[in-house]
DRENDREN-493544 format. One record per residue (C-alpha): residue in one letter; z, x negated, y. Coordinates in steps of 0.25 Angstrom, whole numbers, padded with zeros to 4 digits, always signed. Layout:
<sites>
AZXY;...
</sites>
This chain:
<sites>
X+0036+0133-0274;X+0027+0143-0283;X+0033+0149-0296;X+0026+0145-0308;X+0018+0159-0314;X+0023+0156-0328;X+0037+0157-0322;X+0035+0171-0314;X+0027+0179-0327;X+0038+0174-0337;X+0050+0180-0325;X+0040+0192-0325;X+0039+0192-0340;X+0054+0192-0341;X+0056+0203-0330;X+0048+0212-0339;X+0054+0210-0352;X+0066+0213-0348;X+0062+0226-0340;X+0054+0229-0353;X+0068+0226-0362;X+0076+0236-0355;X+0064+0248-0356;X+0067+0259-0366;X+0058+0260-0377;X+0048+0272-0377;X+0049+0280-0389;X+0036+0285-0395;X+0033+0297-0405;X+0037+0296-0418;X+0049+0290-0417;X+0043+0276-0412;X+0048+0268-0401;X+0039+0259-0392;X+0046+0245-0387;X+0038+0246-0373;X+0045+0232-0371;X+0036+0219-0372;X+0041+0209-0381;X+0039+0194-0379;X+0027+0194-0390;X+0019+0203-0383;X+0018+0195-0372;X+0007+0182-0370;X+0012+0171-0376;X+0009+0165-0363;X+0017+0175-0356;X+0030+0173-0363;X+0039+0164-0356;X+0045+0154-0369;X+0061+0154-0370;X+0061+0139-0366;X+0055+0142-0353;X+0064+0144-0342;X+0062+0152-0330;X+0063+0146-0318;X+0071+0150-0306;X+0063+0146-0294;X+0071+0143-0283;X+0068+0146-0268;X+0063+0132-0262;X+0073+0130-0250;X+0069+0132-0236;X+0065+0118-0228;X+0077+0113-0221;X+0072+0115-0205;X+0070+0101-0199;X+0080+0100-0189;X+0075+0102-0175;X+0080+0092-0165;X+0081+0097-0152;X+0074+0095-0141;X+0082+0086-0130;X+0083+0093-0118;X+0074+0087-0105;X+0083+0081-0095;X+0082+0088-0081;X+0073+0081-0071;X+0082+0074-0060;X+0077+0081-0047;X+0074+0070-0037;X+0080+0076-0023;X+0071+0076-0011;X+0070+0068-0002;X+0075+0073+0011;X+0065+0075+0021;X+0063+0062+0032;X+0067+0065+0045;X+0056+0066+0052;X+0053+0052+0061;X+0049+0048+0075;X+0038+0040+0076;X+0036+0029+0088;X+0019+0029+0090;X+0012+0017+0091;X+0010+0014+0103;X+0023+0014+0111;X+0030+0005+0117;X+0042-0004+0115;X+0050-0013+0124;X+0053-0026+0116;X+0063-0035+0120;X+0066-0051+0117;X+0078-0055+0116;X+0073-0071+0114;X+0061-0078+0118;X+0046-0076+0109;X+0038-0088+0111;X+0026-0095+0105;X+0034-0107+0111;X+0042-0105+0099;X+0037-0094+0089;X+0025-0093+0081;X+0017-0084+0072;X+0029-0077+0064;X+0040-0079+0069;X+0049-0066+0073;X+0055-0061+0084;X+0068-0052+0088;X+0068-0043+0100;X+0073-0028+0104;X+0068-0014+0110;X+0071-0014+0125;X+0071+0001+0125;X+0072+0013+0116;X+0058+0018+0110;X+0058+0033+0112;X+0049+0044+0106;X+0053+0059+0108;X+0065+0056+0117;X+0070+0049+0104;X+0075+0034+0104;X+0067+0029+0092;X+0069+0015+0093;X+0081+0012+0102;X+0082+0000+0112;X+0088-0013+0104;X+0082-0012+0092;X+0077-0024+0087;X+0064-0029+0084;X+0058-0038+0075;X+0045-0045+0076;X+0036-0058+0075;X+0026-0065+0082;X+0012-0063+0079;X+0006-0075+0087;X+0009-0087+0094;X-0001-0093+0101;X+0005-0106+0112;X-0004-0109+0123;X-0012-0122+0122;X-0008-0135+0130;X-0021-0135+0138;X-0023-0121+0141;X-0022-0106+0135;X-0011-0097+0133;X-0001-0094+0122;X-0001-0081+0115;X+0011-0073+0107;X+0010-0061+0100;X+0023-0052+0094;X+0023-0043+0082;X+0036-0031+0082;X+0038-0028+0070;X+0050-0018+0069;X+0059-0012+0077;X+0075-0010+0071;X+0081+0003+0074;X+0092+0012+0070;X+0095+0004+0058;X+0080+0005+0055;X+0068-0007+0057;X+0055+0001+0060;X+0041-0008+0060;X+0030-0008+0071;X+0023-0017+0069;X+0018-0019+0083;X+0012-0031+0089;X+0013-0035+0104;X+0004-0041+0114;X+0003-0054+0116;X+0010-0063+0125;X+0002-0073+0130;X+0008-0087+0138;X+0007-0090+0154;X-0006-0097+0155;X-0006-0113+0155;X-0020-0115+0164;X-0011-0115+0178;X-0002-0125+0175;X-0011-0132+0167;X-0019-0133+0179;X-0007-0137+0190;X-0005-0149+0180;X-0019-0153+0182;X-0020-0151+0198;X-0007-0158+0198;X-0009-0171+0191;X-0022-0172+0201;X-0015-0171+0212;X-0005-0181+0207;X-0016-0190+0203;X-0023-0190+0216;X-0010-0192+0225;X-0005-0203+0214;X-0019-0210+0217;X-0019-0211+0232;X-0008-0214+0233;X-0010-0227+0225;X-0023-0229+0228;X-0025-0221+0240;X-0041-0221+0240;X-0049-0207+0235;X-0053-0212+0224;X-0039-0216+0220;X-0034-0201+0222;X-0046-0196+0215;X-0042-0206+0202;X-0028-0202+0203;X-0031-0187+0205;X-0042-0188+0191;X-0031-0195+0185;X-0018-0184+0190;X-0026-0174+0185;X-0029-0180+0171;X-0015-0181+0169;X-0012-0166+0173;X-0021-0162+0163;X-0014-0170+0152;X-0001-0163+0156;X-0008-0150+0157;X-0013-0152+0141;X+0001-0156+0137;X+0007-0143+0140;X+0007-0129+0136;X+0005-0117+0143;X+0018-0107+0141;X+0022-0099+0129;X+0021-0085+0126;X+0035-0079+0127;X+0044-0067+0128;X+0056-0072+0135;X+0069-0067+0131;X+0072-0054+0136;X+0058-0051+0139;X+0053-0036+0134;X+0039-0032+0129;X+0033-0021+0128;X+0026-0017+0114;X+0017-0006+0109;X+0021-0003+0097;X+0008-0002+0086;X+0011+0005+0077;X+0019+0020+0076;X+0033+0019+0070;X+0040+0031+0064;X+0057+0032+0064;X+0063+0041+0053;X+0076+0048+0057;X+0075+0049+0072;
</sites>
């Protein structure tokens, strides 16, 4: 806060009189003294403080009170996520090689279609770098892929089977690997024994009834009509893997094994 200026020329004025009160008086020839001291008339009328003023003490304006400082919280530590441990490094079986599959139940389009699965096991260990990667017994898992049964006149069936994992160690390993198909026994020879058969039947049935050529010929026509009808009537045979029976698969694709 400023002083006011009246305030600080009257402290002044004061300051003076009093140093001027207590100065000795200078004595002048003659016998006269001079009051070297001012008196309250000689000063300006505005000058002179008047006794009802009073002078004011001015007090110090007190210091600002610090605003207090809150502390700043500590960061926590990051926790350090520990690394991983280095993978053992695996052995991988390359596409390509081969594996002995063996079915401990029949397969057949006789009684499997498009979807179902199928059980079976490794006849013998799979081997890479005098290492036994998959060893023999382990179970595989697959499905059939297609199933085709022959016609009744003619053609042959068809099956094709999908592997799709071997189990091992505890582990399941895919491989997605899709066989040859099997095909049935063709139907066409038996199909045309029935035929010849019933001729033959036909013909010796009509001598012997009518006993003239033409008799034979009828019966033969007729025998073999009949074999055909039985020849239509039936089926070739079914693909099949009989029980016990062991394929041999390529594997498609590569398969890597961790911890070998």
């Amino acid at each position: 806060m400023k002083r006011p200026w009246t305030h600080v020329l009257a402290l002044g004025l004061v300051a003076t009189l009093v140093a001027a009160g207590c100065a000795p008086k200078e004595e002048v020839p003659g016998g006269t003294s001079t009051d070297t001291t001012l008196s309250m008339s000689d000063l300006p009328d505005a000058t002179v403080p008047s006794p009802d003023t009073a002078v004011a003490i001015i007090e110090p304006e007190p210091a600002p009170t610090p605003a207090p400082v809150t502390p700043r919280p500590k960061p926590k530590p990051t926790p350090t996520t520990p690394k991983p441990a280095p993978a053992a490094p695996g052995v991988t079986v390359a596409a390509g090689t081969q594996i002995q599959v063996s079915f401990p139940t029949e397969v057949s389009t006789k009684d499997k279609v498009a979807g179902d699965t199928f059980t079976a096991t490794l006849a013998n260990d799979v081997v890479v770098d005098g290492k036994v990667i998959f060893p023999a017994g382990s179970t595989v898992q697959g499905h059939v892929v297609e199933a085709v049964r022959p016609g009744k006149a003619s053609g042959r069936g068809k099956m094709v089977l999908a592997y799709d994992s071997i189990e091992a160690n505890g582990k399941s390993y895919a491989i997605d690997t899709v066989g040859a198909p099997i095909e049935g026994a063709s139907g066409t020879k038996g199909d045309a024994t029935k035929v010849v058969g019933g001729a033959a039947a036909g013909a010796i049935l009509g001598k012997i009834i009518g006993g003239s050529g033409s008799d034979a010929a009828k019966g033969a026509a007729a025998g073999a009509a009949a074999g055909t009808a039985a020849a239509l009537l039936t089926r070739g045979p079914d693909p099949v893997v009989k029980s016990g029976q062991t394929l041999t698969v390529a594997l498609d694709n590569a398969v890597t094994v961790q911890g070998i």
